[in-house]
Steps between C-alpha positions, in 0.01 A plus 500: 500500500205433264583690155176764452214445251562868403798626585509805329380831702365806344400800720294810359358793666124594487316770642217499695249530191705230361521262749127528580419444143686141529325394849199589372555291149688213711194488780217466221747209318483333820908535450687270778805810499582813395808348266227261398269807380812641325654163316171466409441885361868470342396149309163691388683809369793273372239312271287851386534609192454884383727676800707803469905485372644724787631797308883626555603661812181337676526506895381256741290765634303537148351115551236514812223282554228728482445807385589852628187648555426159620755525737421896585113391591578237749467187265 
């Protein structure tokens, strides 16, 4: 069997506001995949500078994609 390009998997969860909020960023990219969208979003943020030091005690659920109210108005 053919060893894999990237064998690594990584699985997150997204909600719906989420997940909408990547389609729509991957579909105006012209993205071929969603993984694309997202190793390409991870090598963006990876290279940033100026982002947050998660603080002690953080949760998974303190990190979403978009905002709250965001989230609360249907975005």
């Amino acid at each position: 069997m053919a060893e894999l390009e990237r064998p690594e998997r990584l699985q997150i969860m997204l909600s719906a506001s989420e997940l909408e909020a990547l389609e729509n960023w991957r579909f105006d990219k012209r993205m071929p995949s969603r993984a694309a969208a997202v190793r390409e979003l991870l090598r963006r943020g990876l290279a940033s500078d100026g982002f947050l030091v998660a603080e002690t005690g953080a949760k998974s659920q303190d990190f979403g994609v978009v905002s709250q109210q965001d989230s609360k108005d249907g975005a």
